[in-house]
Legacy VTK file of the C-alpha trace (Angstrom):
# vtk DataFile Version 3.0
C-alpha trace
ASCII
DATASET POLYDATA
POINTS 167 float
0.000 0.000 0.000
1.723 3.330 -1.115
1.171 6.703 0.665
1.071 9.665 -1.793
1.187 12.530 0.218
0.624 15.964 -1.689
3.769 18.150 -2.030
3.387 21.624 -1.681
3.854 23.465 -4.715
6.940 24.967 -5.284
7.592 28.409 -7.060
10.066 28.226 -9.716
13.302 29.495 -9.797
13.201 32.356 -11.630
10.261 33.706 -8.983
12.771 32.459 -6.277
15.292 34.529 -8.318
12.919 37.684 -8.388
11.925 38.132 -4.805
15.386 37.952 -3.947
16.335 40.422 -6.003
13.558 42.414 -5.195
14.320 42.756 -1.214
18.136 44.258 -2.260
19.519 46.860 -3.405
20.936 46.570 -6.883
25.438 47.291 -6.589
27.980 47.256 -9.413
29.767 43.822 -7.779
26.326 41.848 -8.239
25.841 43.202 -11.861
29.452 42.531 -13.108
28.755 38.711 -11.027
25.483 38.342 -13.161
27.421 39.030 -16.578
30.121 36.877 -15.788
28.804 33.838 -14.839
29.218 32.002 -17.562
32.534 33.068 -18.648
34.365 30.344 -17.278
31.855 27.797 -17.887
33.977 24.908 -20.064
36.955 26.332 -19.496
40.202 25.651 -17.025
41.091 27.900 -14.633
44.406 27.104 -14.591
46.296 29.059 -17.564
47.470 27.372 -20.423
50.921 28.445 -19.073
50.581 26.759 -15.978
49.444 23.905 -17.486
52.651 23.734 -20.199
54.977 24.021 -17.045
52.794 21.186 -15.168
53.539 18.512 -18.075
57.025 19.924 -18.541
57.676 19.609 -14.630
55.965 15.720 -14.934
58.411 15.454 -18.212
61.193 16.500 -15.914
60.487 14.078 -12.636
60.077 11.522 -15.741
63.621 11.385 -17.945
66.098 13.701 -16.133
68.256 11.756 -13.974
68.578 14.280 -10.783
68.481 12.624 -7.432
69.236 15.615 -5.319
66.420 17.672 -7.332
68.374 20.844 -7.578
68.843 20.966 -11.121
64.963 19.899 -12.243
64.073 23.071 -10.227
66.423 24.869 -11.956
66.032 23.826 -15.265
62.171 24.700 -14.619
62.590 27.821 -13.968
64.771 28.351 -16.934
62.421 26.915 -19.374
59.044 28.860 -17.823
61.238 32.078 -17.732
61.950 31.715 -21.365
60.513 33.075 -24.845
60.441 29.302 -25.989
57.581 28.473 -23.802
55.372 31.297 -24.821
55.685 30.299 -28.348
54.635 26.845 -27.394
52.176 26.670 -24.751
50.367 23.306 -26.690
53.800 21.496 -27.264
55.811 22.076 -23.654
57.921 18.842 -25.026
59.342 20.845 -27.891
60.089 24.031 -25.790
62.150 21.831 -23.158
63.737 20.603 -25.731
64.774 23.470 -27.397
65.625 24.830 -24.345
68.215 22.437 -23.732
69.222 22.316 -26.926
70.376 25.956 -26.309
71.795 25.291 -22.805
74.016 22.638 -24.512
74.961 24.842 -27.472
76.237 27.310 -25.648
79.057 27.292 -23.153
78.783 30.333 -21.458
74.613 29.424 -20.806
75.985 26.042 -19.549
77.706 27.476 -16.963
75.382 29.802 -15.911
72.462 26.785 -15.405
75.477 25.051 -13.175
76.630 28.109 -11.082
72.427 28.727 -10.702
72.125 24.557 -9.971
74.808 24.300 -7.596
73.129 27.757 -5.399
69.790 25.669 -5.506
71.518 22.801 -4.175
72.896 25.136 -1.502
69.622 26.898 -0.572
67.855 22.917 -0.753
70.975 21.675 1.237
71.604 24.480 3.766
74.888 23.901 3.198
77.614 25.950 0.906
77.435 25.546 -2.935
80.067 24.052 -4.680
80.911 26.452 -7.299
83.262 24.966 -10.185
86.571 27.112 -11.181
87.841 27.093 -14.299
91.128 25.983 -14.582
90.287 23.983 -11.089
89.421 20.175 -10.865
86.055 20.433 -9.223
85.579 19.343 -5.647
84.631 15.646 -4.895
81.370 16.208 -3.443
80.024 18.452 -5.815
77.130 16.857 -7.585
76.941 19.523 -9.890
79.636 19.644 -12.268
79.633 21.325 -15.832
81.069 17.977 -17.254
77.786 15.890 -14.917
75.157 18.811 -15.969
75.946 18.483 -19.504
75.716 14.590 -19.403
72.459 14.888 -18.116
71.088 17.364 -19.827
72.576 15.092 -23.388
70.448 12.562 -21.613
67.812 14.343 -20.816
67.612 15.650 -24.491
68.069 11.936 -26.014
64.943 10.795 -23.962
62.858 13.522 -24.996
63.578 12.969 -28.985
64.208 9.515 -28.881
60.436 8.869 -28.277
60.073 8.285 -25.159
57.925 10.888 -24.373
54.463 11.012 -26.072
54.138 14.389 -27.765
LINES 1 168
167 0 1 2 3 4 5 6 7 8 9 10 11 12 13 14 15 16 17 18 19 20 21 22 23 24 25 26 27 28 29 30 31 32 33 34 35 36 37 38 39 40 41 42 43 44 45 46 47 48 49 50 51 52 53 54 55 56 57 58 59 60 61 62 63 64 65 66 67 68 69 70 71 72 73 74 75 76 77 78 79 80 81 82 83 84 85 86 87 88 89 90 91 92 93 94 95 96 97 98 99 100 101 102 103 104 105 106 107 108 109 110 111 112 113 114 115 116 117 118 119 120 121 122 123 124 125 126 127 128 129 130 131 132 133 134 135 136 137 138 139 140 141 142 143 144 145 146 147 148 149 150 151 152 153 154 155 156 157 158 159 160 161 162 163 164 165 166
């Protein structure tokens, strides 16, 4: 045996809406919230940016051999920082790469990204960078080195185009 009780009727939304409305006073925050209510609808809120340095931070923690993490930081900052990325927010593989590309084309940039790494590794470390001097076999604890960068940044590189990454 099934009870129907009667429901009370129930005013629609857009009456709901209207009394509402009607009992306050009308301000330039609720307009400009009115006409933008939809203008996120379908859409991230994250930046297309952000999202390119997500998947090139996952690429990162993926194929770059870094145990003490200094130099993925570094190298992430690099690549969001440069003109590479904004040219290709919907291919963040092919900006790393270029990136790197350029780090290992040019000495002077090399050195830079290590004397930047091995600070990181300080600030991460609390303890004092090893800085490498030219002309001076670098110190024995330093896990930074412009010869060990450069090797992993050439391996880095040769997991990114050797397909190991799906673009």
């Amino acid at each position: 045996m099934t009870e129907s009780t009667p429901k009370p009727p129930q005013a629609s939304d857009a009456e709901i809406e209207r009394e509402i409305r009607a009992s306050r006073k009308a301000s330039v925050a609720d307009a400009i919230a009115r006409s933008a209510a939809g203008l996120l609808k379908g859409t991230s809120p994250v930046t297309r940016k952000q999202q390119a340095e997500a998947e090139i931070e996952s690429l990162l923690e993926q194929h770059l051999h870094d145990t003490e993490g200094a130099l993925a930081i570094v190298l992430l900052r690099e690549v969001a920082g440069s003109a590479v990325l904004l040219e290709s927010y919907d291919d963040p593989t092919a900006a790393l790469r270029r990136v790197v590309e350029g780090l290992l084309g040019s000495p002077g940039s090399l050195r830079r990204l290590v004397k930047r790494t091995d600070a990181e590794w300080g600030r991460i470390y609390l303890a004092p960078p090893h800085f490498d001097a030219q002309g001076v076999s670098p110190d024995a604890d330093d896990p930074y080195t412009l010869d060990g960068v450069r090797a992993r940044l050439v391996d880095l590189l040769t997991r990114l185009q050797g397909g190991e990454v799906a673009d």
